[in-house]
VEXDREN-2710 file (C-alpha; in Angstrom, 1 decimal):
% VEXDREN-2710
k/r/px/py/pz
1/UNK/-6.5/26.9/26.4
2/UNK/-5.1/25.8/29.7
3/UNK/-1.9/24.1/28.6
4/UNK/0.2/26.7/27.1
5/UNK/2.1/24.5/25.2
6/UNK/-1.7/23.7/22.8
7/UNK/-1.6/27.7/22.4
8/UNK/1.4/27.0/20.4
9/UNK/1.6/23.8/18.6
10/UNK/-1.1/24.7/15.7
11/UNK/0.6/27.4/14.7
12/UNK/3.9/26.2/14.8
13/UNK/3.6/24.4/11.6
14/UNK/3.3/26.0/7.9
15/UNK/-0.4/26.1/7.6
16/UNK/-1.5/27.5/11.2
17/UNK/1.5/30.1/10.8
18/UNK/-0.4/31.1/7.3
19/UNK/-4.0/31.4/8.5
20/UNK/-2.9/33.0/12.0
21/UNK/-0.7/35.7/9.7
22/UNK/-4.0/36.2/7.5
23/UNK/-6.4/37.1/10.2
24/UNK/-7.7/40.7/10.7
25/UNK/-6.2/41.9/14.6
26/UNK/-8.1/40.4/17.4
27/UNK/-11.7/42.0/18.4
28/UNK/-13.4/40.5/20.9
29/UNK/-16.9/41.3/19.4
30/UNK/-15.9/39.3/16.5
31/UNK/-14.3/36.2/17.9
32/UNK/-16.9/33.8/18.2
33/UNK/-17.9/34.8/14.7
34/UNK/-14.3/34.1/13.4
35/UNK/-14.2/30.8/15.5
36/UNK/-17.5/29.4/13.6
37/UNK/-16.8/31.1/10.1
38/UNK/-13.1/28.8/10.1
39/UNK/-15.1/26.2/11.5
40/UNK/-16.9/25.9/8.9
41/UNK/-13.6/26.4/6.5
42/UNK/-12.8/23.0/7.4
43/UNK/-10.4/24.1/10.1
44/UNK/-9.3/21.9/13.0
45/UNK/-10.9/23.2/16.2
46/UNK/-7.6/23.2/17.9
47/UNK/-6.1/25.2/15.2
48/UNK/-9.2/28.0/15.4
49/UNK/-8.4/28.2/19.0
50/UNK/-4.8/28.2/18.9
51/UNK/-4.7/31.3/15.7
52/UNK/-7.3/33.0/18.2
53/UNK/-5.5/33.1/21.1
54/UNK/-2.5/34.4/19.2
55/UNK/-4.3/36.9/17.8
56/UNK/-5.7/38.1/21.4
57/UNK/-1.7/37.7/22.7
58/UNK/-0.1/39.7/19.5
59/UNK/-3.3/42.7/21.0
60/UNK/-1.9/42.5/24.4
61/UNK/1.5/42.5/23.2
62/UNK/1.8/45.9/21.7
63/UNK/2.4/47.5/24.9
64/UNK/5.9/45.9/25.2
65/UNK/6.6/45.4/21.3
66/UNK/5.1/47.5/19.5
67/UNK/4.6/46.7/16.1
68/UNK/7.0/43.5/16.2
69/UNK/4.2/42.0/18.4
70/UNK/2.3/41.5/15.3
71/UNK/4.7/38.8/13.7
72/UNK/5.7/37.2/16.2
73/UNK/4.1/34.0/18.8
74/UNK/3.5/34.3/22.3
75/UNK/2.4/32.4/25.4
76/UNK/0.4/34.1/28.6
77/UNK/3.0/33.2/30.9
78/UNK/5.9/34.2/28.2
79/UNK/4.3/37.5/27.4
80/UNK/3.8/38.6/31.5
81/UNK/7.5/37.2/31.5
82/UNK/8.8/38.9/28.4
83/UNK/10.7/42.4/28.8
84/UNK/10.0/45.1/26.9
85/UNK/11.5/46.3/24.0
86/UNK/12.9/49.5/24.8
87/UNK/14.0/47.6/28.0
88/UNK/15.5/45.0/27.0
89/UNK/17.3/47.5/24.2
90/UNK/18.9/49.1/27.2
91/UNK/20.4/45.6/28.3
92/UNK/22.0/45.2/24.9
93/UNK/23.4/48.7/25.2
94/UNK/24.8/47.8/28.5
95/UNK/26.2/44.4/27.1
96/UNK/28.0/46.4/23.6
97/UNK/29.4/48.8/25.9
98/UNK/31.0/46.3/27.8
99/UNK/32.7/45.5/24.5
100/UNK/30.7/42.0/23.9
101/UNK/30.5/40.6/20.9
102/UNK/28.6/37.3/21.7
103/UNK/25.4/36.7/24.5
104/UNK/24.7/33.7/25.9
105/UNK/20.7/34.1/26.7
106/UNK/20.1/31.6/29.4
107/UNK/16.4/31.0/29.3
108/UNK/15.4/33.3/26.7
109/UNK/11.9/32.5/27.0
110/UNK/9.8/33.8/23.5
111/UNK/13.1/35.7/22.9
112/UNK/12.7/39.6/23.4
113/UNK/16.4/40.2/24.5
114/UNK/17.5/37.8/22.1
115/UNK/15.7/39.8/19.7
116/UNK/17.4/43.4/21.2
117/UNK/21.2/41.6/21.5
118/UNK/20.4/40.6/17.8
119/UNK/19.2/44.2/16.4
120/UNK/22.6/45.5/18.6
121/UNK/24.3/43.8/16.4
122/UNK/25.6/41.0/18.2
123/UNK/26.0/37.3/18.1
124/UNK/23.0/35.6/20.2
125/UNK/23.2/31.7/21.4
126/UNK/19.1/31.5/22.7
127/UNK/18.8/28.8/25.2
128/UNK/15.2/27.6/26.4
129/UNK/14.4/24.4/28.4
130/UNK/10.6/24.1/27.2
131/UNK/10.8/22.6/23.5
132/UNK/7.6/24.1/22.2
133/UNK/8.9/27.7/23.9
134/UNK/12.4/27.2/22.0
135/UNK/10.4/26.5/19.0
136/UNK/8.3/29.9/19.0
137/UNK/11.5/31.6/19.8
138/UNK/13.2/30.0/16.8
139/UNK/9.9/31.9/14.6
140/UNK/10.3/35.4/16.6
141/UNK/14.2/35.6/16.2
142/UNK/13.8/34.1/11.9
143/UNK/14.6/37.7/10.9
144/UNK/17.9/37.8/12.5
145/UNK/20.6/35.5/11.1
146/UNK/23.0/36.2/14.4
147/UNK/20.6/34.5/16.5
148/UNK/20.4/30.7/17.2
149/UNK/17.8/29.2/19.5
150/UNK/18.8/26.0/21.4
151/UNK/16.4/23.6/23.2
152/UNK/18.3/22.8/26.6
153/UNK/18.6/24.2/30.0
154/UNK/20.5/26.7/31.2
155/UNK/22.5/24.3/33.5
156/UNK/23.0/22.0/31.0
157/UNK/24.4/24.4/28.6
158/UNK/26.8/25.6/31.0
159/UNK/28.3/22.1/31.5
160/UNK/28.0/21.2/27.8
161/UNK/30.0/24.9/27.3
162/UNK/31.9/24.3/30.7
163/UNK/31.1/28.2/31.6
164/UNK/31.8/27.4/35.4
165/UNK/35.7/27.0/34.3
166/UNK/37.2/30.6/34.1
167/UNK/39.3/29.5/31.5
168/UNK/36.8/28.1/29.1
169/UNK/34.8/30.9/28.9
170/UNK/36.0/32.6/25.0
171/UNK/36.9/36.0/25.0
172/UNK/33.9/38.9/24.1
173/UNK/31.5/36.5/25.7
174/UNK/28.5/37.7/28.2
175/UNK/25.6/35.9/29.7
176/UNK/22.2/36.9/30.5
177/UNK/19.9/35.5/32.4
178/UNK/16.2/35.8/33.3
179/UNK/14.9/32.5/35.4
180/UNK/11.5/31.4/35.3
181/UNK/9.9/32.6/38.4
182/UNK/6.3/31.1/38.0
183/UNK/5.3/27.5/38.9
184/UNK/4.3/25.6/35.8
185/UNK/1.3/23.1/36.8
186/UNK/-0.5/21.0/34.9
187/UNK/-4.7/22.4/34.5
188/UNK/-3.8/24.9/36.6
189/UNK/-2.8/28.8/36.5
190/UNK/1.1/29.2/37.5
191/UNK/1.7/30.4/40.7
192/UNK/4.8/33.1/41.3
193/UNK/7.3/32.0/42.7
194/UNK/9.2/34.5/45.5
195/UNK/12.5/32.9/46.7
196/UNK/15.2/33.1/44.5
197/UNK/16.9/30.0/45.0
198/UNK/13.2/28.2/43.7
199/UNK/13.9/30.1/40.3
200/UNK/14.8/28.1/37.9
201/UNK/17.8/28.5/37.2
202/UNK/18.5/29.6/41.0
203/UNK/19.9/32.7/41.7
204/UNK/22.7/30.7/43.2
205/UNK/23.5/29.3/39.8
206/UNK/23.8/33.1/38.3
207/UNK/26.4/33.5/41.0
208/UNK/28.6/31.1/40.5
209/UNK/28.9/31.8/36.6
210/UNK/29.8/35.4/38.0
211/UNK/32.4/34.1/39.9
212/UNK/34.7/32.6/37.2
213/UNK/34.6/36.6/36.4
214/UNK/32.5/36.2/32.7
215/UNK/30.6/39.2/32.7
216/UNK/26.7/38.6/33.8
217/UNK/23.6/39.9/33.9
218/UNK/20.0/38.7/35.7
219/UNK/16.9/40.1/35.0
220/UNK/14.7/39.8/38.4
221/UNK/11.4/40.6/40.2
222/UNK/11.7/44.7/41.4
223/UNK/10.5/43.1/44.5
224/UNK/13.0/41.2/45.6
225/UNK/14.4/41.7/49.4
226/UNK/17.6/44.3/49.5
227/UNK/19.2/41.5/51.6
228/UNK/18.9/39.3/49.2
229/UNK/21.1/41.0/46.4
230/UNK/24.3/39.1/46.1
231/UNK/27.3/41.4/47.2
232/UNK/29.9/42.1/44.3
233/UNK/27.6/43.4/41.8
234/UNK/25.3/46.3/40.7
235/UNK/21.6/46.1/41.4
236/UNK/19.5/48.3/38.8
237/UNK/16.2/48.8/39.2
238/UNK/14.3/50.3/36.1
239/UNK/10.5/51.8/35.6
240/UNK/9.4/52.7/32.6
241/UNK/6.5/55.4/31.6
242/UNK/5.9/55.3/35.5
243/UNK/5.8/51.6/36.0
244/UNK/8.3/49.5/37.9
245/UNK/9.2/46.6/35.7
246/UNK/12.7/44.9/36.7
247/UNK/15.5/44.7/38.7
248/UNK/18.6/43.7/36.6
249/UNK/22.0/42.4/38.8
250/UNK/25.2/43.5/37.0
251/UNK/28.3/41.5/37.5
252/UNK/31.9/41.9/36.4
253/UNK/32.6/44.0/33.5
254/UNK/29.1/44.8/33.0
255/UNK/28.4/46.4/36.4
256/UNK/29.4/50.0/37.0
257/UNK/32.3/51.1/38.4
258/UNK/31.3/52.7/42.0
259/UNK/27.7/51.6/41.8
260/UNK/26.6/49.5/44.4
261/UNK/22.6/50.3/43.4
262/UNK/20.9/52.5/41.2
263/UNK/17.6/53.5/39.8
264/UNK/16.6/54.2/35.6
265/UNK/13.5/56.0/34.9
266/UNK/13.1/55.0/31.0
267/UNK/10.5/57.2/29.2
268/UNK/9.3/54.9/26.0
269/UNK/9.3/57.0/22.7
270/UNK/6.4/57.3/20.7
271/UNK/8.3/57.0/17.1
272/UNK/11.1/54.1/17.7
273/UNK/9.6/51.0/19.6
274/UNK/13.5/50.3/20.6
275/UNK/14.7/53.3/22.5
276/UNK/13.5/55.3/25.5
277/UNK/14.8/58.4/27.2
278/UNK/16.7/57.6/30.4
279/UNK/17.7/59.4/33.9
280/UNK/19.6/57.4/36.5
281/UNK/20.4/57.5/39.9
282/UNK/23.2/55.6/41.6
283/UNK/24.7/55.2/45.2
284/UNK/28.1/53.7/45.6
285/UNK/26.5/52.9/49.3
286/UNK/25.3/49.5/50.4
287/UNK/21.9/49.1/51.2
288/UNK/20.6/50.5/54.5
289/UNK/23.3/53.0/54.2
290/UNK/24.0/56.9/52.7
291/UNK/22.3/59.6/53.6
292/UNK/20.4/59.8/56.7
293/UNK/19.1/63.3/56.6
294/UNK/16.5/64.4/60.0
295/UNK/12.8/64.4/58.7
296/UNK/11.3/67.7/58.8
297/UNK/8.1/66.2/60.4
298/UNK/4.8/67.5/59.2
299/UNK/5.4/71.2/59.6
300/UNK/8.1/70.5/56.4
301/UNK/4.7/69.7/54.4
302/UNK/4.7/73.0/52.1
303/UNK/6.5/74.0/49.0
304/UNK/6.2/71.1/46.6
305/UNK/5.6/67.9/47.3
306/UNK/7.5/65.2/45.6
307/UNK/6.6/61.7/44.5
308/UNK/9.7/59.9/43.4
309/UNK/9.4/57.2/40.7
310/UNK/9.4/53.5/41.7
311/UNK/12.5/52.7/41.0
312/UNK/13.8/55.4/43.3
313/UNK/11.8/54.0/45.8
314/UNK/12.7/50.1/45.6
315/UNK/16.2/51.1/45.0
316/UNK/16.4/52.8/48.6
317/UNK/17.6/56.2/47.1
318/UNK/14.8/58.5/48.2
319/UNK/16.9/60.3/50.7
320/UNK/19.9/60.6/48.2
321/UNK/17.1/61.7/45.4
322/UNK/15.8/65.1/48.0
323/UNK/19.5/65.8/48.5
324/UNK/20.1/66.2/45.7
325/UNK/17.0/68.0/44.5
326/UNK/18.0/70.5/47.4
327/UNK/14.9/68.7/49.6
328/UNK/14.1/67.5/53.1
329/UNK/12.5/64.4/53.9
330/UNK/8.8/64.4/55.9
331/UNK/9.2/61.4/58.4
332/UNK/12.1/58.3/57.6
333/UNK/9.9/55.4/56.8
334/UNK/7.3/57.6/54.1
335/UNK/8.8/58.2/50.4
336/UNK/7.7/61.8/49.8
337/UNK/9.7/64.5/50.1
338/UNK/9.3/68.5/49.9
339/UNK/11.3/71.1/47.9
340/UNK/10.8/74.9/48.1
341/UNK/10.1/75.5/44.4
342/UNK/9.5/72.5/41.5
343/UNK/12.6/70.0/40.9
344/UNK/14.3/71.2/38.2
345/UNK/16.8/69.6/35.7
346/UNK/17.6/66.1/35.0
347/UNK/16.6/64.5/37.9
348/UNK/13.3/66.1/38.0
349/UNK/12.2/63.3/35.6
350/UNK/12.5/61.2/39.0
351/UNK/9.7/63.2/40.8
352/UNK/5.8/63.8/40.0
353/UNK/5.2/67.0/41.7
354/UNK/2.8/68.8/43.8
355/UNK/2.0/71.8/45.0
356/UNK/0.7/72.1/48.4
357/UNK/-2.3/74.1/48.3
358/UNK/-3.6/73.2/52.5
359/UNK/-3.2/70.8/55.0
360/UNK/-5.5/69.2/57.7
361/UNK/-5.6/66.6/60.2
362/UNK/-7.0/63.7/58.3
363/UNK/-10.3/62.4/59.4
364/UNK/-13.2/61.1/56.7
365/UNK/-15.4/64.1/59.1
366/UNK/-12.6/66.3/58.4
367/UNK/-12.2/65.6/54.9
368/UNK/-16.3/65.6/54.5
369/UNK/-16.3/68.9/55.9
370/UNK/-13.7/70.4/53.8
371/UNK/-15.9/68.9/50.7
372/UNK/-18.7/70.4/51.3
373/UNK/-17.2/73.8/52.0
374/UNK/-15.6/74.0/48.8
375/UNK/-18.2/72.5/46.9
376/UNK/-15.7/69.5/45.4
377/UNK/-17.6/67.5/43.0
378/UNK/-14.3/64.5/42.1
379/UNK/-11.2/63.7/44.4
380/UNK/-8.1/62.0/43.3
381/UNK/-6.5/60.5/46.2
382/UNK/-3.3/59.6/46.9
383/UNK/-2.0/57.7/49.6
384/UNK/1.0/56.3/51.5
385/UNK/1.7/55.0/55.3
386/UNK/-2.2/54.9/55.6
387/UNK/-4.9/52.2/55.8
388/UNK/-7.4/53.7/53.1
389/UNK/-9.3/52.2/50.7
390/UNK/-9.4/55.5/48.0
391/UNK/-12.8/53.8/46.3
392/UNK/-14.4/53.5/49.8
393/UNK/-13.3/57.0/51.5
394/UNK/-14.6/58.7/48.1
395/UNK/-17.8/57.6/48.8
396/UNK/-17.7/59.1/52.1
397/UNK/-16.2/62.4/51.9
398/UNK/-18.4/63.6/48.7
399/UNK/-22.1/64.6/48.1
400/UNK/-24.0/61.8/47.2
401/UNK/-25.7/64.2/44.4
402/UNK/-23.3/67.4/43.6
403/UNK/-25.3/70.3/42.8
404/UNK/-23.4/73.1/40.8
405/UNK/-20.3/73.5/38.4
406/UNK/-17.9/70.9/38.6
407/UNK/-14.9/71.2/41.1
408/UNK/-11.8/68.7/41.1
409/UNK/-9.5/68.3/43.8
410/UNK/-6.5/66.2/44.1
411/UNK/-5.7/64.9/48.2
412/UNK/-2.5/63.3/49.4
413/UNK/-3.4/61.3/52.6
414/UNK/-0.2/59.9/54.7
415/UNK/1.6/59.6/58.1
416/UNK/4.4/61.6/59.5
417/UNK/5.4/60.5/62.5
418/UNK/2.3/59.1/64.7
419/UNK/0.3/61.8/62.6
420/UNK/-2.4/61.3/59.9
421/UNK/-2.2/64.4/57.6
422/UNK/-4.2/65.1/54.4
423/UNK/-2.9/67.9/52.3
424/UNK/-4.7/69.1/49.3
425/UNK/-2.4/69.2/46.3
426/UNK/-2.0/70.6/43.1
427/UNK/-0.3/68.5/40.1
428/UNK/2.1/70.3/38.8
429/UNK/3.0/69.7/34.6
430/UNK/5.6/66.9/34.0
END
């Protein structure tokens, strides 16, 4: 369905929300089987495709809610949207910390941080502009009685609420925000959206509510330029299981005191869909400033070689990360970084590691060469600061048909200074 709006409307009244909660989970083999089979139930065609697409959304779901996925309505554009639970667990801890007792979710979308500000046991005003969105919210958030959902915008709420007035704003009050950062067209796939000020609401508007001193967060797009950030408030950038999800901008009573920037590694647990293990990093520097340590250059390619997390590396805290991991940097402008021996304690969770088995000028001949001497088999390659397609170079660098026992070997291809180095590199456990 290309309106997301039909995805919805089916199985937003009593009878599409029973069929779509008494189908088996989605399997693609199977669908065009189920399609004719309730078909030939009697059942509108726009309901069959509506309870089908849910049941393919509630699939791709389960990687950010776990089992809550399965009750609960989505769109395509609200689930790419749509934080994660054990992320969006880590705002509400952030918000009850603070002391907050009520959220304000401005734009709540299908209602995931509603959902976590509810389970944390606060009070939850859910605001969302797009009527049928609000109205799938309003069936994801049933099971909490301290959450509302109401259909308006977050603009108009503020003005109805008059949140832009310091002295309206009630005591144990904070607001959360995460604007709509996709173009929606009619017939056509939305677009992203990169300036803030073209999100809706604009990052502008997020300021200004921080200004009457409320306490604020605003969920954002990891990408998003360091100069940018609005000054006065702390920019967090969080991964989780590896993968760079969100920058969040902390205002008032909610940002740390001292931290400018910071980077959370979350590590998603495998019993409670709600919590993950956490390391942070934080800098009380601005951006573009802190430590500016002299790159080793490539003969400081030995020892360990360390792949810092995403976060670390959007946040701009790869040079504070090898200080403090007792480190040196390779050249200024390539995230990797060298210890003697494996990171060790907290902070190590920031780092994949390597251990640097050889090095060589890097050269497809080169690397060809190398291959064959060694008899490799499989590469993994890695890469950073170089123009390589992995795929491609693969291809060149390894027998066409390998001829005895299997041999794997992991390369790390990058620049250091005006140098193309390839080092061969051994994972080390996490």
């Amino acid at each position: 369905m290309s309106d997301p709006a039909a995805a919805l409307r089916p199985v937003l009244s009593s009878e599409g929300y029973q069929l779509l909660n008494s189908l088996p989970d989605y399997d693609e083999a199977t669908a065009a089987e189920m399609n004719i089979s309730l078909r030939k139930q009697g059942w509108p065609a726009e309901t069959v495709a509506a309870a089908l697409t849910q049941l393919r959304l509630r699939r791709d779901a389960q990687t950010k809610f776990g089992s809550f996925a399965s009750s609960m309505l989505f769109t395509d554009h609200g689930l790419q949207q749509a934080t994660r639970l054990p992320v969006a667990a880590r705002h509400a801890q952030r918000f009850r910390a603070a002391g907050l007792q009520h959220v304000a979710d401005l734009g709540c979308g299908l209602g995931a941080d509603s959902l976590a500000f509810a389970s944390a046991g606060m009070q939850v005003t859910a605001v969302e502009a797009d009527e049928t969105t609000a109205a799938a919210a309003t069936m994801n958030l049933v099971a909490f009685p301290e959450a509302r959902v109401v259909h308006d915008t977050a603009e108009g709420f503020a003005a109805q609420h008059q949140l832009l007035a310091s002295t309206a704003v009630p005591d144990g009050w904070g607001l959360w925000l995460d604007p709509a950062r996709r173009h929606a067209a009619a017939s056509q796939k939305p677009s992203r959206i990169w300036h803030p000020e073209e999100f809706s609401p604009p990052l502008s508007f997020a300021t200004e509510l921080a200004a009457t001193g409320i306490p604020v967060g605003v969920k954002l797009g990891p990408g998003i330029p360091h100069e940018l950030v609005p000054a006065n408030c702390e920019a967090q950038w969080v991964s989780i299981d590896g993968e760079l999800v969100e920058v969040v901008l902390w205002f008032n009573a909610l940002a740390t005191v001292g931290v400018r920037r910071s980077a959370t590694a979350l590590r998603s647990s495998t019993t409670d869909p709600l919590s993950a293990a956490a390391v942070d990093l934080t800098s009380a520097a601005e951006f573009g400033e802190g430590p500016d340590p002299e790159p080793a250059g490539r003969h400081g390619l030995h020892g360990v070689l360390c792949e810092p997390d995403p976060a670390v590396i959007r946040a701009g805290l790869v040079a504070d990360l090898a200080a403090q991991l007792q480190g040196w940097m390779l050249d200024e402008h390539i995230a990797y970084f060298c210890t003697e021996e494996p990171p060790a304690g907290p902070l190590a969770a920031l780092v994949r590691g390597y251990r640097v088995l050889e090095t060589m000028d890097y050269s497809p001949k080169t690397l060809k060469r190398w291959c064959a001497d060694h008899q490799v088999t499989s590469v993994e390659i890695k890469k950073r600061g170089v123009d390589v397609v992995p795929e491609t170079l693969r291809k060149q660098i390894l027998p066409q048909r390998p001829a005895g026992p299997k041999h794997h070997v992991t390369l790390v291809l990058t620049r250091i200074d005006d140098e193309r180095v390839a080092a061969v590199v051994e994972p080390l456990p996490r």
